[in-house]
N, C-alpha and C positions, 0 to 999 in steps of 0.2 A: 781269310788266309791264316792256318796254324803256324806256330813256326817251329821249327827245327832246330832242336838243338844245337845240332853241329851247324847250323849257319848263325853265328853269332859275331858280331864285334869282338876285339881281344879284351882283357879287361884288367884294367889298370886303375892303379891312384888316381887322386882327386890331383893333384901336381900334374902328374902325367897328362890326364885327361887333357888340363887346363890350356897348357902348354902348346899341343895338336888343335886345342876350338881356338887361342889365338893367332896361331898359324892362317885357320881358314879364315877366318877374320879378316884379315887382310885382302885376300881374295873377292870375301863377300862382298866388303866395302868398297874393290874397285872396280865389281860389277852394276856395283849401286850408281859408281861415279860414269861408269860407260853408259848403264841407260836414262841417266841426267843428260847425256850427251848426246844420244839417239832422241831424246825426246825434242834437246834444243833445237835439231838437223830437223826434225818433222814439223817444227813449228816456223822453221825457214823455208818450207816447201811452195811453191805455186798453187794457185787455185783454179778450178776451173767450173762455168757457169751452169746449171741444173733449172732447168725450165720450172718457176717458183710455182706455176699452175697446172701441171703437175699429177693429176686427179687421183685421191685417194679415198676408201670407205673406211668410214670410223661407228663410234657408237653415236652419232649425231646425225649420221647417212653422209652424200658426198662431201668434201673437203678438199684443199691444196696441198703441196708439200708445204709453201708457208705458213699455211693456217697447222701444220704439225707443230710448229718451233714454239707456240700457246704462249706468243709473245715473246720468248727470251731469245738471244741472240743467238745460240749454237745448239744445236741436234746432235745428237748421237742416236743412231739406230741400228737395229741388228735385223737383221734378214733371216726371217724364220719359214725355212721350207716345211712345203706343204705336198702331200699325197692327197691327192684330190679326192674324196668316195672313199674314202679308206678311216675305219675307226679309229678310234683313239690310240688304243696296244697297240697300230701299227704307223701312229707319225714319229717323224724323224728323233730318237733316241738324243743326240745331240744337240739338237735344236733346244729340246725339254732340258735338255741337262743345262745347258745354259741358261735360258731365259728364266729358269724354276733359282736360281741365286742371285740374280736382279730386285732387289725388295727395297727397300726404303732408297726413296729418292729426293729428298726433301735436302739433301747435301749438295745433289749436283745443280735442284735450283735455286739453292742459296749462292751459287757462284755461275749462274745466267745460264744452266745447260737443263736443256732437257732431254728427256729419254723416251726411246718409242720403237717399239716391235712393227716393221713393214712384213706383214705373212707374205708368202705367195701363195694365195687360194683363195677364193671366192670367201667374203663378210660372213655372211651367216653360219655359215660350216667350221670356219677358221675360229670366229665368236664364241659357239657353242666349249668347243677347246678349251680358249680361253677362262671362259667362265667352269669351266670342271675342274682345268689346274689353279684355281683361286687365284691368279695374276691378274694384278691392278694397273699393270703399266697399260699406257696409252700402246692402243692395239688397232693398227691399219692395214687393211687387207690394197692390195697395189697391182694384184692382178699381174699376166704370165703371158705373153712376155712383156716386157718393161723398159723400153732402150732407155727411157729419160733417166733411169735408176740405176739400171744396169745388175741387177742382183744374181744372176743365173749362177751358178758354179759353186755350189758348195758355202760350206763355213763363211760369212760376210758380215762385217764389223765396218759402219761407217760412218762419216763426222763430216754435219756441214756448216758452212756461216751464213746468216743473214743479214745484209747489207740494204738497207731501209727493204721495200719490197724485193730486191732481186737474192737467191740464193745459191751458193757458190759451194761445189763439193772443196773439202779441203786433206782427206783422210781417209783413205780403206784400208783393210786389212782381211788377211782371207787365212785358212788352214790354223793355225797355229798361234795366230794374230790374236785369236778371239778367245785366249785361257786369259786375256785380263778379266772374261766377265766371272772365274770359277778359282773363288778362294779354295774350296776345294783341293785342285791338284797343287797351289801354293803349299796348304797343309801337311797332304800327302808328301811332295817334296821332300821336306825336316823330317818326316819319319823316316826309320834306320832301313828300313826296307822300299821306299821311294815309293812308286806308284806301282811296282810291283811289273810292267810291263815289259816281254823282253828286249827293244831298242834302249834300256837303259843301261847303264854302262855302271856294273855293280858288281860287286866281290864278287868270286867263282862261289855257287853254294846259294847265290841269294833266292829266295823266292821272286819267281817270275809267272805267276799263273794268268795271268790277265793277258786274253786276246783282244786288241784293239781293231776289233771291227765293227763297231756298233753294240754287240750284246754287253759290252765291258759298262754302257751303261745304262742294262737292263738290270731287269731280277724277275725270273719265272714270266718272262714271255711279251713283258711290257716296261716301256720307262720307269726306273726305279723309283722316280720321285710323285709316281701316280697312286700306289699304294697307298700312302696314308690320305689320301684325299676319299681312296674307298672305303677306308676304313673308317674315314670320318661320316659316310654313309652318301658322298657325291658322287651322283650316276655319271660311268662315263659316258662323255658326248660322244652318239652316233660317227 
């Protein structure tokens, strides 16, 4: 994205300046305080029971969804779609763009959670993937369709308990839900030109080039985040 001169901020003193970021300040801070708030409301929510056996494929061959949780009390998983027969350039853009800023997990099981990628595609095909985008997270293929899981539909973010053997969904999130896993557009956000996409609500003049329909996170014809794995000289997986 170049930018244009004539789309600029106005531009003022360091007083000036200060004066409008303590303004928003305010704001920010009682956004911060609202989703303290929404968080409290999710954590008061009901739970409901998830068949703990469950069958899932891992790098160890068959498994449980309990035996997912690798002993600690809570799961977090993302549901990563799958084009069955279809190369690498052509699985779901989105799906890569998330699970590719999922990397160090060593925080969430220092605080009893663990983390793990349910594909929907067949182990070995979904594997081969895996191991081309260098992803170390715990990777279980769950097969299509799924009622005990319930993944079908797009974007899925979801959080469960384990309660000695039995396990208890507590959490989904779908569309929009799932930009906690991308620091990313957090980033983008703070910058003066946002994410650049036009559903944004930004000075007349701003830069809006980004169509959000999947290619927004391509580059030349494949996931953007697959590049430098070629570059590093890893073939991609069939």
């Amino acid at each position: 994205m170049t930018t244009d001169l004539t789309a600029l901020p106005p531009i003022v003193d360091r007083a000036a300046w200060q004066e409008q970021r303590d303004a928003l300040l305010v704001r920010e801070k009682a956004h911060t305080r609202a989703g303290d708030a929404i968080a409290a409301a999710r954590r008061r929510l009901p739970m409901v029971e998830v068949d703990a056996a469950t069958p899932l494929t891992g790098a160890d061959g068959p498994i449980t969804l309990l035996d997912a949780f690798e002993g600690r009390g809570r799961l977090v998983a993302y549901a990563q779609m799958w084009h069955e027969g279809h190369p690498a350039a052509e699985q779901c853009p989105g799906c890569t763009y998330y699970n590719s800023q999922v990397r160090e997990l060593a925080y969430l099981h220092a605080r009893g959670v663990t983390y793990a990628t349910f594909v929907q595609g067949p182990w070995e095909e979904s594997e081969r993937y895996r191991a081309f985008m260098g992803w170390d997270v715990p990777w279980y293929a769950v097969g299509r369709p799924n009622p005990a899981l319930d993944l079908d539909g797009g974007f899925r973010l979801l959080a469960y308990l384990r309660v000695g053997d039995r396990v208890f969904e507590t959490y989904r999130t779908t569309g929009r839900g799932v930009e906690v896993m991308s620091p990313t557009y957090g980033l983008l956000d703070m910058t003066v030109y946002g994410r650049g996409e036009p559903w944004e609500d930004s000075p007349a003049g701003w830069p809006q080039p980004v169509v959000v329909d999947g290619s927004d996170l391509e580059l030349d014809g494949r996931p953007a985040s697959q590049w430098p794995r070629i570059a590093a000289g890893h073939t991609p997986a069939p």
